[in-house]
N, C-alpha and C positions, 0 to 999 in steps of 0.2 A: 562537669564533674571535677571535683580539687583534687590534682594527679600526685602519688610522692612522685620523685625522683625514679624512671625508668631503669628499669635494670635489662639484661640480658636473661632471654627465656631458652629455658634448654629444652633439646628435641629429646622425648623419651618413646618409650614404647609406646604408652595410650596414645592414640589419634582418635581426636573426636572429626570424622571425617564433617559432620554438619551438624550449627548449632543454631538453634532459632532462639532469638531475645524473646521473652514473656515481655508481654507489654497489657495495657490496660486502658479506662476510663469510665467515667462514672457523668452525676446528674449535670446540670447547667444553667447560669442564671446570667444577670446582666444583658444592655444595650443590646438588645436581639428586639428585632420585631415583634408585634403580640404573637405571633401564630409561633413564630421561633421559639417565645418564653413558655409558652404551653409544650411542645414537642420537650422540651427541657426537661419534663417534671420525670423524667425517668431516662435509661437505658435505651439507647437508641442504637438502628442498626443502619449500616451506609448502603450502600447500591449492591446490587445482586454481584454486579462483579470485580467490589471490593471485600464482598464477604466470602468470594470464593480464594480472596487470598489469605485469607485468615483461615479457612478452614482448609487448604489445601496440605496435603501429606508430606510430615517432614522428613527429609533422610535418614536412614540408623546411621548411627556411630559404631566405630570398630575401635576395639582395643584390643593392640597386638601382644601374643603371649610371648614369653621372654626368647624359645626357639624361633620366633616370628616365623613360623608355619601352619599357625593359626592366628585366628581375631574372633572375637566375641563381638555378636552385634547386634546392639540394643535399639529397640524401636520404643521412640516416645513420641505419646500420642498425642491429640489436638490438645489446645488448652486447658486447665481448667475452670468450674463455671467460678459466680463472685459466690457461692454459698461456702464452696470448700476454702476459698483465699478468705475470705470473713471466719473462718475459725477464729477461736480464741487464741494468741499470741504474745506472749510476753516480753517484754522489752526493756533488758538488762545488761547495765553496764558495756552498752556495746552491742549486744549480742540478742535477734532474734529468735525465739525459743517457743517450738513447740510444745506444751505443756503437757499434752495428752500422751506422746509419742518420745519424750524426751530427746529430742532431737531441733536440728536447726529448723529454724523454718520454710521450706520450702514449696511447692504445691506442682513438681513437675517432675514425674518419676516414668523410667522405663516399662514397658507394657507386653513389652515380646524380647526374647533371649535366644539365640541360638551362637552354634559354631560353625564359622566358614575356615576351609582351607584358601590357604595362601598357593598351594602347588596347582591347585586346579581348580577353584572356584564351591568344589560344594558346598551345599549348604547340611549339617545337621541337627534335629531339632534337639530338646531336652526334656525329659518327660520327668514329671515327681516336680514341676516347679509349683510356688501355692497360686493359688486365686483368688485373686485377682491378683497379678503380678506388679511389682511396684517396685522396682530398681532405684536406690537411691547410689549405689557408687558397687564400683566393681576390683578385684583386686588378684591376679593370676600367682599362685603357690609360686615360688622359685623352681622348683622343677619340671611344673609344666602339668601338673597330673590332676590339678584340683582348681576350682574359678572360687573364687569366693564372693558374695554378694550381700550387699546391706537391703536385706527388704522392709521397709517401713510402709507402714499402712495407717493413715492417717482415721479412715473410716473407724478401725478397731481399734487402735491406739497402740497397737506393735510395732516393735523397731528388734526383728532380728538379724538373727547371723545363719545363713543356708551356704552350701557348697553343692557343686557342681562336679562329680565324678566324670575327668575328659572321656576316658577310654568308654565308659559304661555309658557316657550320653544323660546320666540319670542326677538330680535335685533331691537334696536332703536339708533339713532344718540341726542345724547344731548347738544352735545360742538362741536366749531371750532374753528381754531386757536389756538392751544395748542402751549407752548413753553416748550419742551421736552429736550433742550440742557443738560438740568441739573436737574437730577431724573428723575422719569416717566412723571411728568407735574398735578398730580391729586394726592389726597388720598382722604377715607373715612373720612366725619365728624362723630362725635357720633350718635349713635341714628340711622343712617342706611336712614334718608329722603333728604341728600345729601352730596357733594362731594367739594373740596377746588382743585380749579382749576387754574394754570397760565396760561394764553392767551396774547397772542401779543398785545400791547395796539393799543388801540382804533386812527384811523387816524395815524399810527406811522410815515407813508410815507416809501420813498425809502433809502435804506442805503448809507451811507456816501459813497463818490468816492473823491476819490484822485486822484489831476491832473498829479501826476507824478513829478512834479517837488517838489523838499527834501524844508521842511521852514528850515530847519538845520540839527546839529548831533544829534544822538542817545545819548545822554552820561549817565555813571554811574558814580560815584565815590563811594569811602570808605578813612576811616582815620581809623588812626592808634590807638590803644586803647581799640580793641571791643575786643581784644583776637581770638583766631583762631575758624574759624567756617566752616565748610564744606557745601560745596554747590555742590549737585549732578549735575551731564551734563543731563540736560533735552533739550526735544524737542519741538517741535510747540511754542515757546515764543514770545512774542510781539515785535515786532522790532523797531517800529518807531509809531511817534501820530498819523497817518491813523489806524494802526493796532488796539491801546487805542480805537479809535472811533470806528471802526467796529464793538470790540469786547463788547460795550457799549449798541450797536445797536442790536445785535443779541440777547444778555444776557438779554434785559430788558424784564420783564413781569406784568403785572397788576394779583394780585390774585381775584380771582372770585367765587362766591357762585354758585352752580350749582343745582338746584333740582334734583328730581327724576324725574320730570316730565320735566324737560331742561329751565326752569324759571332762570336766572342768572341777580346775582347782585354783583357790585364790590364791595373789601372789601380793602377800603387802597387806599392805592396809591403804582405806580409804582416803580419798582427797580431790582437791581440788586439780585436776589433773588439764593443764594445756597442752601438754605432751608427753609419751611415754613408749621408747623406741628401744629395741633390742640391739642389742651389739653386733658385728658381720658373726660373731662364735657365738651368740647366745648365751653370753658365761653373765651378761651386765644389762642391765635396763640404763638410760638416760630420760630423769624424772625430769619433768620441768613441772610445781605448780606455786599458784596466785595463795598468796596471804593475805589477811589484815596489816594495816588497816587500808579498808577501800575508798574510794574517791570519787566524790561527787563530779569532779570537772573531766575526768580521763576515763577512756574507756579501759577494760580487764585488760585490754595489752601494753598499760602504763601500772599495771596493778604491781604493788611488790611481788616478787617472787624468790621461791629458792630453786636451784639445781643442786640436783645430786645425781648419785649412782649408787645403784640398789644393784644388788646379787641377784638371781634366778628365781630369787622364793621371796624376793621383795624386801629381803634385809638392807638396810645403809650400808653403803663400805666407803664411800666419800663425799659430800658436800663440797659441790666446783664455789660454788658464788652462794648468798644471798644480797639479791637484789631491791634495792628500795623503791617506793613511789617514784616513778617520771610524771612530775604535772607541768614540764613543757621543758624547751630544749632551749639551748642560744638560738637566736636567730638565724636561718639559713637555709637552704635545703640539703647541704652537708652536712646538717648538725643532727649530732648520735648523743644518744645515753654515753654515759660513762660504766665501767666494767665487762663483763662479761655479756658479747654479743653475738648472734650468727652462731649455736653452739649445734654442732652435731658428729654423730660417730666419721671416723676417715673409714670409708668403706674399702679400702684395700688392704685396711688391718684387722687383726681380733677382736680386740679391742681400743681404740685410742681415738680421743677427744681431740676437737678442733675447733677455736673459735677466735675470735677478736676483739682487740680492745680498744680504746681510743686514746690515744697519747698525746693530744692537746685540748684537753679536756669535752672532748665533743664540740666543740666550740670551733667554727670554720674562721672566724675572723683573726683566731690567736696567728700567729705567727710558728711555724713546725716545719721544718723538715720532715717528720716521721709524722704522719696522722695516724695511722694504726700498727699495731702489733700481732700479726697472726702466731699464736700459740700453740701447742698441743700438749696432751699428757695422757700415757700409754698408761695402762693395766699394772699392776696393780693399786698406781696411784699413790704410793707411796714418797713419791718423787716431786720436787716442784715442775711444774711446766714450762717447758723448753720453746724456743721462740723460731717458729720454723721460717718467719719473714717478716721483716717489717716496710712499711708504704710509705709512699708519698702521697697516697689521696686514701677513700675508704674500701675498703675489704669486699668483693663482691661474688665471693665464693667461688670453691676449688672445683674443678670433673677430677677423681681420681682415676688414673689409671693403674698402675703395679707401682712396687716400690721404687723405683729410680724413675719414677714420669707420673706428672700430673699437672695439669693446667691452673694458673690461677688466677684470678680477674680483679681488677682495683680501676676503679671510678672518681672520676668529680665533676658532681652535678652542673657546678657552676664554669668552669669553660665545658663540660660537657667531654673533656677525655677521658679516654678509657685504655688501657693497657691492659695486655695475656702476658703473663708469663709460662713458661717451662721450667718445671722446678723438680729436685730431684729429694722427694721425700725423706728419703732412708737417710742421704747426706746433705743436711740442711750447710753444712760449711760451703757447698758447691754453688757457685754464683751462677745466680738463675739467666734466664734465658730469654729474652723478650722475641714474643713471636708475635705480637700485633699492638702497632698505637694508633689511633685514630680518632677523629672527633664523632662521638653519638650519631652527629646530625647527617655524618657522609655517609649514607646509603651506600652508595657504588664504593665504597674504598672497603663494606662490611666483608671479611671474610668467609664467614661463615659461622655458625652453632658446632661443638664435635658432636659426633654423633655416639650417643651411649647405647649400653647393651646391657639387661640384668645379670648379675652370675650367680653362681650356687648359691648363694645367701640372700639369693633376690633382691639385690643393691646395682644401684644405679651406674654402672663404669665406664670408664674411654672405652670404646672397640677400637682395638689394636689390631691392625694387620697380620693376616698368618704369617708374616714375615716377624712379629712381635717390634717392629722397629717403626711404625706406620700409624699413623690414624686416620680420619674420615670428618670430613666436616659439611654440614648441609647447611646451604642457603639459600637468599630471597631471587638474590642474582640479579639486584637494581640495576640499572641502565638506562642508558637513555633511549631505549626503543622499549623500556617498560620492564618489571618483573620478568625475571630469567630464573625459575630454581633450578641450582647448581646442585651437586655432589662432588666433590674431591676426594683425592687421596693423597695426604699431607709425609711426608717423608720428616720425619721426627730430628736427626740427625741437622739436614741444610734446612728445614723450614718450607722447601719446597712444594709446590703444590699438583698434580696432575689431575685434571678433568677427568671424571668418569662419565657423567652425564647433565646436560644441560639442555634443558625445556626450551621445544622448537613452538614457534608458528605452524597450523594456528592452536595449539593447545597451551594451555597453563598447567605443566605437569609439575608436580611437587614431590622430591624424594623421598620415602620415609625412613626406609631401611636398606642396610646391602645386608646379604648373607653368602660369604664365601663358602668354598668347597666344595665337595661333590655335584650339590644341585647350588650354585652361584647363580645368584639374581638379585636385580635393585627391587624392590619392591615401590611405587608410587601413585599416587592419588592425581588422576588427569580430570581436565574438566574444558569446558570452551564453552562460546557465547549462548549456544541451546542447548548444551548438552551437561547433566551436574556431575559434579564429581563420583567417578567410580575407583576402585582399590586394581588396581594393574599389575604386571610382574612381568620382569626383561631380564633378559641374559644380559652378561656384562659387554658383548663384542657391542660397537658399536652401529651394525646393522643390524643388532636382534631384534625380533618382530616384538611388540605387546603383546599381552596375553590381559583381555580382560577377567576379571574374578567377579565383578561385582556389577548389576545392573538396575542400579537405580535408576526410573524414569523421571523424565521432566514435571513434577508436581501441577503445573500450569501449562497443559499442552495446548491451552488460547493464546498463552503471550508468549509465542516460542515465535522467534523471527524478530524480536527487538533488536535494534539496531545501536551497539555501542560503539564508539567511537573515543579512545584517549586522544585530547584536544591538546594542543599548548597555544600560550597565549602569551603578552608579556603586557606585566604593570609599567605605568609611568616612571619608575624607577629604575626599571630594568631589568626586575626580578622579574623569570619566566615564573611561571604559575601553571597547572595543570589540571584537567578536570577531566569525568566520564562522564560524556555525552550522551545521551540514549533518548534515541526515536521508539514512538510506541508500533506497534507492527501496519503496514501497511498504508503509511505514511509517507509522503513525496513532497518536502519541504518545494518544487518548482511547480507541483504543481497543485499543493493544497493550500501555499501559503506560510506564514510564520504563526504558529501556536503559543498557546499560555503556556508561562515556564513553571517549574517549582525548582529554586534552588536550592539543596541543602546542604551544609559547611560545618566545620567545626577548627577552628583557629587552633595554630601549633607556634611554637614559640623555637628562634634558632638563635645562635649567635655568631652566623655568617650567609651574607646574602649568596655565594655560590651554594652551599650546601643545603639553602632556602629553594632554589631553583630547578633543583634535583625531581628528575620523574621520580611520580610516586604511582602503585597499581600497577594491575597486568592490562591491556586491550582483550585478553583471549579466555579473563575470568567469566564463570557461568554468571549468567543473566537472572541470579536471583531475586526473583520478584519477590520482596520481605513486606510486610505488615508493619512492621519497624519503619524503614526509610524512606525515602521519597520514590522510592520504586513503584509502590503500589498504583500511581496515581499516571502511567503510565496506563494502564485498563481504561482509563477517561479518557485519555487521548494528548492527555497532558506529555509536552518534554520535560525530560529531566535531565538538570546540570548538579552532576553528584560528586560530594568533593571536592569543588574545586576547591584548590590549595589556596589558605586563608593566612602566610607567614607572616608572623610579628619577633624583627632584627630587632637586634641589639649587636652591633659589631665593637670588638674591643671594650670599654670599660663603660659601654653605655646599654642600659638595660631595656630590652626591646619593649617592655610597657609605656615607655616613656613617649612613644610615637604611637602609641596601639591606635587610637581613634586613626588617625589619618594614614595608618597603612591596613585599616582594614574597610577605609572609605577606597582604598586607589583599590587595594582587590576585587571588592565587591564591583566597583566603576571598570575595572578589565573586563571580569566577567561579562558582565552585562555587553556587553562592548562588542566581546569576543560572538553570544548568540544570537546576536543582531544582523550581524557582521553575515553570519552563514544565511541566516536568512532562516533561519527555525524558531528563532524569537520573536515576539510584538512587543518591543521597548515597553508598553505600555500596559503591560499583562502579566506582572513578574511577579511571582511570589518569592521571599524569602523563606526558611526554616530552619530550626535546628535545636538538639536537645542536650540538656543542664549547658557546657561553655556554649554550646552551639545556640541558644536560646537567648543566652546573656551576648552575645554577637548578636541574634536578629535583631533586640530589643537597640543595643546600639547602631545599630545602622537605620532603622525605619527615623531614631531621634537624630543623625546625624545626614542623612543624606534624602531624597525623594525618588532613590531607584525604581521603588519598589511599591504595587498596588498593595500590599498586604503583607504580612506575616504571620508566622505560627512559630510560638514560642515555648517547649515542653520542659518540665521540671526545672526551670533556671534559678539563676541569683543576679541580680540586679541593681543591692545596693551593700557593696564594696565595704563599708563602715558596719555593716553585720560580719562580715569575717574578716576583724581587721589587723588579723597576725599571718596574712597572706593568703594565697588561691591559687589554681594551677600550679602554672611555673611560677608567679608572683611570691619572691623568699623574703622581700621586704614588709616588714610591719604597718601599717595604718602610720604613726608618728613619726616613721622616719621615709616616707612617701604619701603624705598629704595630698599632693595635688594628683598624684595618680590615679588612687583610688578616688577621687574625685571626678576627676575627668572621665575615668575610664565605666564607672557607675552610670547606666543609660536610668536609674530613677531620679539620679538629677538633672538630666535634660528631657524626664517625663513631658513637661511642657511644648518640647519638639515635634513628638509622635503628631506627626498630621494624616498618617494612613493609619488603616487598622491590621489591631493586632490579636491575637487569639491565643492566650494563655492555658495552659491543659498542667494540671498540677497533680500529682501523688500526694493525699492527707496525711501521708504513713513514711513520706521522703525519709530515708534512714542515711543520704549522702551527706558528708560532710561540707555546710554548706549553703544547701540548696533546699533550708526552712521554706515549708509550704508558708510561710509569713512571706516570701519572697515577694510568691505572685502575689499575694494578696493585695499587698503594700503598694504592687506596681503596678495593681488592677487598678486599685481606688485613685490614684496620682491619675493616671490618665483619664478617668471617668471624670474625676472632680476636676482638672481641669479641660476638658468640655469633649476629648478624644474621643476613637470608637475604637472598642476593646470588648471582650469577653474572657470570660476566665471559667475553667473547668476543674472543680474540685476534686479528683476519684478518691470515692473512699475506699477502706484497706489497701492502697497500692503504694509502693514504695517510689524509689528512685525509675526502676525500670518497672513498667505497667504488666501483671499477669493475669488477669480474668479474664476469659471471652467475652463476658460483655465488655467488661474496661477499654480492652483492643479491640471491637466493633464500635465504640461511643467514641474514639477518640477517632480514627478515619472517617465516622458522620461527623462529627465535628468538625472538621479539616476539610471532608468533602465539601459541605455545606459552605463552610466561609471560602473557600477558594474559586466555588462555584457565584456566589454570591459577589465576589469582589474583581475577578479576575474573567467569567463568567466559563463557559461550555466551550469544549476543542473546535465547536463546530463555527466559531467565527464570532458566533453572538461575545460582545461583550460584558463584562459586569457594569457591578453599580458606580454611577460616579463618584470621585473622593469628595 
């Protein structure tokens, strides 16, 4: 997967306690046996108890209400089959779009709704919800009194807006015709008596059809002059003016005033709307939408646009920016647009604007002192905008807390630091405050995320200590005995920090929230090696006993007893490396022997080898047996070496690509090394795997080294000079690193593949990147020159596979060749190379 530049993710109230990847697979051709190419001609299902991991029941999610003394908790249900993912789907400028439904396109919606208490676990149900229930995204009033829910039903082609009366337990329908293509389609106004809704306008009629026949070419041009600017290989783009029109047609929406009571009234007029958010006072909308002209080479979110601010009844009162076409940036993975960026309301005001801009011209290579300008401009906007800080690297968004406190974050990709400040809003003349500098890459030096809390306007803010002087930060709690999550309470004033609670052996306990006062309790998500995560709640002393709330069983009460183990090991270099070990149940490496492995990886890129060597993972995480990873193949009897850590250095002014083949020939050679070593490996029974970079790693390892009896390589890219304005972490261009992408491309050492390899491709890849011409390309190279490879087409599947058949075709696929090459847990070997 081609990554931008990681940011910091903030803790909010939604916890989705467990999320299963959709995944998929489809027919199969190629170098397989007669009987194999026959099994091929269709949808295939793997072993009884590979199908019991596919079908087995996923966890609900909880999303906590803003008094977090409730959670709403949504159960979704098995997969769905390939009849409803093969709907019809449109794919524009970016963006996949259900046509029927006017909505994204999706095929995996909630199925059961109810309310659990947080003080004592109950559960209550909801009656008046519709039928067949279909949760597409959930959304809790500011005051606590109302749930809000998008129910889209792909069957009928509805996409509304129902509410959830808490006190009364009871579901009502408010809205119809939602246009969901882009965000939810709803938020909360202030105040909690209604909701700001986009709906399909009114008489829109039928969408545009094209006769077929071209009124002309496509064309782009450029001149010379603009300096070199990279433009990534995206998908789903606009091709021609039917496409412009369509995507006109779908994208437009009217915003709409929605009561509590379903009373609506429009606000504005129509558009192309990418965002459209209400003030903390409700006095001001902040419009964001896309203009002409559109663009062939960029997705809608390089489209021009303008912002404004519209009054309550959808009047203009000010135009912040209009923004032009971005059809590519300088070079770099610092490099920003120019103008107006990052723009949203300061939630601790009524109304006032906050955004950022770049003051060397987006461009990382210039030379600056100041890379950006953080701004604002208060109500009534009459005023130029005032410059509340400016950086030394880029803008990386504020947590507001009250007027004299708010946190602010600024990054740079390329060493990889990051800075917090403490800054005092109201008196921007007041010299800020650094409360954390550290390198991305130091896990153990991470502080922590603050912890927010909704307030009466249903905005996102610091939770402030009842002392008003205090905040609260939650973390991973890296170490090197593994993931520790932490809670703090941060003293505002010296920076300092006190412990509130930190996750013992043997559980992996995760803090969500505190809630002072009266009834004071941390509330957190515990789990360990058999047992999955449940929603918990503890006094603050630190002897207070748990209290569980929530009792999810183990889904796979066959593979309960898997045995994990966090390993460390160290490369030739001297980088420690790490990985989860996991024995299949009832297993005795002294006395059954060493078994076939599956190892599966996915390469990270640092730019220092201490910070490379850092544990990563908890030992005391649940033992999820996923359909996704190499977990499943654990029910065969197979070991699994999951994650080992795959680091590519760059220390100082040299860019870790430049050795990537040969430090991920010494990782992979540790590995190996390390499961031999214990005596749970047969050197000579090793599968590699891994999916999109993790793919593009098997494919370079099977060409560069003979670890390995096999591999399986899912949704990858392979040949480097298809995306050659960089990848991953890789900021440099194809021109000005030649040999990189050269070397680092395993389909120009196609010729090397001397073991086989098992390609599984999505027809419908929408990542950037990872063109199903990938595998194809990197099929044919090893067929024609004389390899052993297969390649698996699924149609309708994307980047990540979601049909039950797709995800049954692609574990028989993976069953079979790993069986085939590696052979059965029971000793029998596979086939020879």
């Amino acid at each position: 997967m081609n990554l931008s530049p990681a940011r910091r993710r903030r803790t909010s109230a939604a916890l989705v306690l467990c999320a299963g990847l959709l995944l998929a697979v489809p027919p199969v051709l190629a170098l397989a046996p007669p009987q194999a190419a026959e099994q091929a001609q269709g949808y295939r299902l793997p072993s009884a108890a590979l199908q019991a991991i596919v079908d087995a029941p996923r966890a609900p999610s909880l999303s906590l209400s803003p008094r977090r003394d409730l959670a709403a908790m949504l159960q979704t249900p098995s997969l769905p089959s390939i009849a409803q993912v093969a709907q019809p789907e449109l794919k524009l400028a970016g963006l996949r779009i259900n046509p029927k439904t006017f909505s994204d396109s999706r095929f995996s919606f909630g199925n059961k709704l109810s309310l659990v208490s947080t003080l004592d676990g109950r559960e209550r149900q909801i009656s008046g919800l519709p039928q067949p229930l279909s949760v597409a995204s959930l959304g809790w009033s500011p005051d606590q009194k109302y749930l809000a829910f998008n129910q889209v039903d792909p069957a009928s082609g509805s996409n509304e807006l129902w509410l959830v009366d808490v006190e009364a337990g009871s579901a009502r329908r408010i809205a119809e015709r939602l246009n969901s293509i882009v965000g939810r389609g709803y938020s909360w106004l202030p105040g909690s008596d209604g909701l700001l809704v986009l709906q399909r306008p009114a008489g829109q009629g039928a969408p545009p059809k094209g006769d077929g026949v071209p009124t002309g070419p496509a064309v782009q041009e450029t001149v010379a002059g603009q300096g070199v600017r990279s433009v990534r290989t995206y998908q789903d783009l606009l091709r021609n003016e039917d496409d412009a029109r369509l995507f006109e047609y779908y994208l437009q929406a009217q915003p709409v005033r929605v009561s509590i009571t379903g009373q609506a009234s429009p606000v504005g007029l129509p558009g192309l709307f990418m965002g459209l958010s209400p003030s903390p006072d409700g006095r001001y909308l902040l419009s964001r939408r896309v203009e002409r002209p559109f663009s062939y080479s960029v997705p809608v979110s390089s489209f021009p646009r303008r912002i404004d601010v519209l009054d309550a009844q959808g009047m203009q009162v000010h135009t912040v920016a209009r923004l032009p076409l971005v059809d590519g940036l300088p070079t770099g993975n610092d490099a920003v647009p120019t103008g107006v960026r990052s723009i949203s309301w300061r939630a601790d005001a009524p109304a006032t604007l906050v955004w950022a801009e770049a003051q060397d011209g987006g461009d990382p290579s210039r030379q600056a002192a100041i890379r950006d300008a953080v701004l604002v401009q208060s109500a009534p906007f009459d005023r130029p905008p005032a410059t509340l800080m400016q950086l030394g690297s880029r803008y990386a968004g504020i947590t507001w807390g009250k007027d004299d406190v708010a946190l602010l974050d600024e990054y740079w990709w390329k060493s990889r630091q990051m800075k917090q400040w403490k800054i005092n809003p109201g008196s921007p003349d007041q010299a800020p405050v650094l409360l954390v500098e550290r390198s991305e890459d130091d896990r153990y030096a991470d502080p922590g995320d603050p912890l927010l809390q909704s307030d009466e306007s249903g905005r996102e803010r610091l939770q402030l200590g009842t002392d008003g002087k205090s905040f609260f930060r939650i973390g991973t709690g890296a170490s090197a005995e593994g993931d520790r999550p932490f809670l703090d309470h941060v003293d505002l004033a010296s920076g300092k920090s006190e412990r509130l609670f930190h996750s013992q052996a043997p559980y992996y306990e995760q803090p969500l929230a505190i809630i002072e006062g009266g009834d004071a309790r941390i509330l957190t998500y515990r789990e360990s090696n058999d047992v999955p995560g449940n929603l918990f709640a503890r006094g603050l002393a630190a002897d207070a006993v748990p209290v569980e709330l929530t009792h999810f069983a183990h889904p796979l009460p066959a593979l309960r007893g898997v045995k994990k183990e966090q390993i460390r090991y160290t490369r030739n270099d001297g980088v420690e490396l790490t990985a989860d070990l996991l024995l299949p149940p009832d297993y005795d490496p002294k006395k059954d022997g060493p078994r076939p492995v599956l190892m599966w990886a996915y390469p990270a890129e640092f730019k220092s080898a201490q910070d490379a060597s850092q544990v990563t993972g908890s030992p005391y995480r649940f033992n999820a047996i996923s359909y996704w990873g190499p977990q499943a193949f654990l029910a065969k009897g197979y070991v699994v070496l999951n994650n080992p850590t795959m680091p590519i250095i760059g220390e100082g002014d040299a860019e870790p690509n430049d050795t990537y083949v040969q430090q991920l020939v010494a990782s992979a050679q540790a590995a190996v090394d390390e499961v031999v070593k214990r005596g749970v490996g047969d050197r000579d029974r090793i599968a590699v795997g891994g999916h999109s970079y993790g793919a593009f790693m098997t494919a370079n390892l099977l060409a560069h080294t003979r670890l390995f009896k096999a591999g399986i390589a899912r949704s990858g890219a392979y040949n480097r000079t298809l995306t050659p304005f960089g990848f991953q972490a890789e900021e440099r261009n194809f021109w000005q690193a030649q040999d990189v992408y050269l070397k680092m491309s395993p389909f120009n050492s196609a010729d090397k593949i001397k073991d086989p390899i098992l390609f599984i491709h999505g027809e419908n890849d929408n990542n950037s990147g990872t063109f199903p011409i990938q595998s194809e390309r990197m099929f044919a190279a090893v067929k024609g020159l004389g390899g052993t490879a297969r390649l698996v087409m699924l149609p309708n599947e994307s980047h990540a596979y979601r049909a039950r058949e797709s995800i049954m075709t692609m574990l028989a696929e993976s069953e079979s060749w790993l069986d085939q090459w590696l052979g059965a847990a029971d000793g029998k070997a596979g086939k020879k190379r």
